[in-house]
C-alpha positions as CSV (number, residue, x, y, z in Angstrom):
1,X,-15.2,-6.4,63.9
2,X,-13.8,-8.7,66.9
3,X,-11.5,-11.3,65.8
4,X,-10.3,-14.1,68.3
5,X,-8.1,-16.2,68.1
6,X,-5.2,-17.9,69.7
7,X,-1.6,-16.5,69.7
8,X,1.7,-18.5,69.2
9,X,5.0,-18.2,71.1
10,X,6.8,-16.0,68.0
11,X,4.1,-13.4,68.0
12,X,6.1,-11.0,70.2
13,X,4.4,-7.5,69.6
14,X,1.2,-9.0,70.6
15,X,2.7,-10.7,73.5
16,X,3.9,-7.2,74.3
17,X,0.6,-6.3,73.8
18,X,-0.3,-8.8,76.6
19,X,1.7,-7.4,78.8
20,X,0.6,-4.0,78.6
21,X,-3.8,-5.3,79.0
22,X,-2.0,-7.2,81.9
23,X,-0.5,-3.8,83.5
24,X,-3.4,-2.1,83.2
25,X,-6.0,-4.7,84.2
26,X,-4.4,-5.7,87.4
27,X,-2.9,-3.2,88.9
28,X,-1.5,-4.1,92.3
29,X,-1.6,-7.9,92.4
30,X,2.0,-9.7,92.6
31,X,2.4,-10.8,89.5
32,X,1.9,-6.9,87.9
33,X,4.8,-6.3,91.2
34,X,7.3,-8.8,89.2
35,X,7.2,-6.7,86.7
36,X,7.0,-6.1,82.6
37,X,10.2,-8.1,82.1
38,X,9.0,-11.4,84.4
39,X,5.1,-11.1,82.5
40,X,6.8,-11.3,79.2
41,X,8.7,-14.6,80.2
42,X,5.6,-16.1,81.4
43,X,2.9,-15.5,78.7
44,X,5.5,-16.6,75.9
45,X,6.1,-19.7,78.1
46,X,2.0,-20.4,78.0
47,X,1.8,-19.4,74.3
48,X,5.0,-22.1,74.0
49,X,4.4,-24.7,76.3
50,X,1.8,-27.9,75.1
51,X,-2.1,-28.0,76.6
52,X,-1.6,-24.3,77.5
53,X,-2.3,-20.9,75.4
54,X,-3.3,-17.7,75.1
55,X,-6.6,-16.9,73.1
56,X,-6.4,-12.6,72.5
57,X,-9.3,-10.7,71.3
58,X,-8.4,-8.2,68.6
59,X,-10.6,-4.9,67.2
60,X,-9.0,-3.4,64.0
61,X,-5.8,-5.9,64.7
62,X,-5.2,-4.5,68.0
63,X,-5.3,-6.4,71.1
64,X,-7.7,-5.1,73.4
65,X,-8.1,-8.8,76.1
66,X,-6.4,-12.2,76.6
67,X,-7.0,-14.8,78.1
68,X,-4.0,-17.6,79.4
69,X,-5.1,-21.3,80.2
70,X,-3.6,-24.4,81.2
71,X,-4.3,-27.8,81.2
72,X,-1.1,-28.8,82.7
73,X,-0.1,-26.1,85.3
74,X,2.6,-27.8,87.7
75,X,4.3,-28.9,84.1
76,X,3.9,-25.7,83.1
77,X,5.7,-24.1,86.0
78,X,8.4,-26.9,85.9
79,X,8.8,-25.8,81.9
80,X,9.1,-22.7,82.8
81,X,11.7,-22.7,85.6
82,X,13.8,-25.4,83.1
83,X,13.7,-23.2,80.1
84,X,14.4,-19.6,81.2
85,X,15.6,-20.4,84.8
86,X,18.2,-17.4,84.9
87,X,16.0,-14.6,83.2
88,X,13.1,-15.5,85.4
89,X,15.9,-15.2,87.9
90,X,17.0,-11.9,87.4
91,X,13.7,-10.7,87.3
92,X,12.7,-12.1,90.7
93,X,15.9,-10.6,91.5
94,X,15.0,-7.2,91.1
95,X,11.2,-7.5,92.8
96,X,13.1,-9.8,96.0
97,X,15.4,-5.7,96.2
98,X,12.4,-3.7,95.5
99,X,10.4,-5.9,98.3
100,X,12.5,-9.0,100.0
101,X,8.9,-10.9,101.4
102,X,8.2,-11.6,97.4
103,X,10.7,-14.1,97.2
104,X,8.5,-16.8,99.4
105,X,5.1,-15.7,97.9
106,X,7.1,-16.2,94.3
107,X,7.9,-19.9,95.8
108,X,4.4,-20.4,97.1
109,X,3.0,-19.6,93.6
110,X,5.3,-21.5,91.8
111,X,4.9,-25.0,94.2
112,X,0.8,-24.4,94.5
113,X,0.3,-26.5,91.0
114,X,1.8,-29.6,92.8
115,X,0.3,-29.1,95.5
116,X,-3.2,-28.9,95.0
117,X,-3.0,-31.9,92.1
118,X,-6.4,-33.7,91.6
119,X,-7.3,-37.0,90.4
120,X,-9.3,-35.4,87.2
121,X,-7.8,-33.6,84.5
122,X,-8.7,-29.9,84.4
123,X,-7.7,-26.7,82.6
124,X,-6.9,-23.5,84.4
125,X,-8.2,-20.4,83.1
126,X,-5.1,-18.9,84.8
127,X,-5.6,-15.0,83.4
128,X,-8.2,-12.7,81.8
129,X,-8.2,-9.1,81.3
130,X,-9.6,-6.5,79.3
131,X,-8.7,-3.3,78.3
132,X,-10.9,-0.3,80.4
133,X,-12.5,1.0,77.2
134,X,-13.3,-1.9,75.8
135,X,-14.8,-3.4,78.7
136,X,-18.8,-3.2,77.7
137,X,-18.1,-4.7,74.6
138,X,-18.4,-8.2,75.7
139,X,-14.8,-9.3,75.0
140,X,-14.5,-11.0,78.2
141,X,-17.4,-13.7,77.4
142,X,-16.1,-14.1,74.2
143,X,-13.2,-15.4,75.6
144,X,-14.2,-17.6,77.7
145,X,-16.6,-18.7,75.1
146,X,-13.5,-19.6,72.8
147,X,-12.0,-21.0,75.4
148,X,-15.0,-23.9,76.3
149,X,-15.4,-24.3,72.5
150,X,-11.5,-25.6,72.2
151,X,-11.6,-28.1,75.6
152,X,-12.5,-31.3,75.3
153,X,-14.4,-31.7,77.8
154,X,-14.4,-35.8,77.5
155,X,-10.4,-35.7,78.4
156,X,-10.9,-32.8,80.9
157,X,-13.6,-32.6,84.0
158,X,-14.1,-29.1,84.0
159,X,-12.3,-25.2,83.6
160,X,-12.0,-24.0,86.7
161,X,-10.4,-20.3,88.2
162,X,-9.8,-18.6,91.1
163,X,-10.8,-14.9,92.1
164,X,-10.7,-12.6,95.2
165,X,-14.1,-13.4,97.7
166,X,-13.8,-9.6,99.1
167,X,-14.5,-6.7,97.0
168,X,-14.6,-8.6,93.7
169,X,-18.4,-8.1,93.1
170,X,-18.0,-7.4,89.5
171,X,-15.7,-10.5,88.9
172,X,-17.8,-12.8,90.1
173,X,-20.9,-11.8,88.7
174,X,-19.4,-12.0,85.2
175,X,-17.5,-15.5,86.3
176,X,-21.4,-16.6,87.3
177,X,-22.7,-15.2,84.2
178,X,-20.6,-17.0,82.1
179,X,-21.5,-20.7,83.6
180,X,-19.0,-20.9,86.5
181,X,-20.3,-22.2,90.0
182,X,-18.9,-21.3,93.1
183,X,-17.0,-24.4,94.3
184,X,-15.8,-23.5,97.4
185,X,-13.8,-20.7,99.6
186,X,-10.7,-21.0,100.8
187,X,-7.6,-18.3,102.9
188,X,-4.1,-18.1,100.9
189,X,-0.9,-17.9,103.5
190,X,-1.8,-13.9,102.9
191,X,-4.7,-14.4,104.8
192,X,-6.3,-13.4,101.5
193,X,-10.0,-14.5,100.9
194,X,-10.5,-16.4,97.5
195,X,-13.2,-18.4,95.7
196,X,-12.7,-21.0,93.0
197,X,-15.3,-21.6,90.5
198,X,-15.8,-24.2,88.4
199,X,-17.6,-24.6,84.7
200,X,-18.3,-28.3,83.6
201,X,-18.9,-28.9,79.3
């Protein structure tokens, strides 16, 4: 039986748990780069921080996907950066020594919020992932299903997320699936294709 539910700050195991989905769902991208340390900080800052959480799907009690949101990113980020300034520090030390062009793409990520502020309120599904063997099960939807049943969609416009254009096929089929149109296309300072969809109550 799949329970789902939302997860608070002081539940570190299952924020551990978080981590380790995150790991092994996105291998490669730069936040997985920043490493275990640096994801920990982050997901108890969305499970801490108001209009933000993390809903996790559990089977027998044991996290197997999560989904983090936001309905206030860039004060997010700022809450973030205020409240565990120096362990976020060290940790972006160690990635800058492992690889010194992450420092700018760590600035870029954390001044994109503020940048890219609209008139409406929305909420930012910011991260989903699932474990590999649970990945037929439907956990995914579910997710996003809890996730539209808890916004209000009469104070917020719409949920909207952003996923790779190139080789993504799979992504954004089950983003389409799940009531999410293609807004528009748009090239990060990578030169790294991305589409944002968007899912209005």
């Amino acid at each position: 039986m799949m329970q789902i539910r939302q997860v608070e700050h002081t539940e570190k195991d299952t924020i551990n748990d978080i981590v380790f989905i995150h790991l092994k769902t996105f291998t490669g991208f730069f936040l997985t780069f920043m490493g275990q340390g640096f994801l920990n900080l982050m997901y108890r800052s969305y499970a801490e921080y108001k209009d933000s959480g993390i809903i996790v799907a559990f089977e027998e009690e044991k996290p197997v996907g999560f989904l983090a949101y936001s309905g206030d990113l860039s004060g997010l980020y700022k809450y973030m950066i205020k409240k565990r300034l120096i362990p976020f520090g060290w940790y972006s030390l160690g990635a800058f020594f492992r690889k010194p062009t992450v420092f700018m793409r760590l600035i870029r990520a954390l001044l994109k919020p503020g940048e890219t502020k609209r008139n409406e309120k929305y909420v930012e599904l910011a991260s989903i992932g699932v474990l590999p063997n649970v990945k037929s099960k439907g956990v995914g939807s579910q997710l996003i299903d809890a996730l539209k049943a808890q916004v209000d969609f009469s104070e917020y416009a719409y949920i909207t997320l952003e996923t790779d254009a190139v080789n993504n096929e799979g992504a954004n089929y089950f983003y389409k699936k799940n009531g999410f149109v293609l807004e528009r296309e748009f090239e990060t300072n990578e030169g790294r294709k991305m589409f944002e969809y968007r899912y209005r109550g």
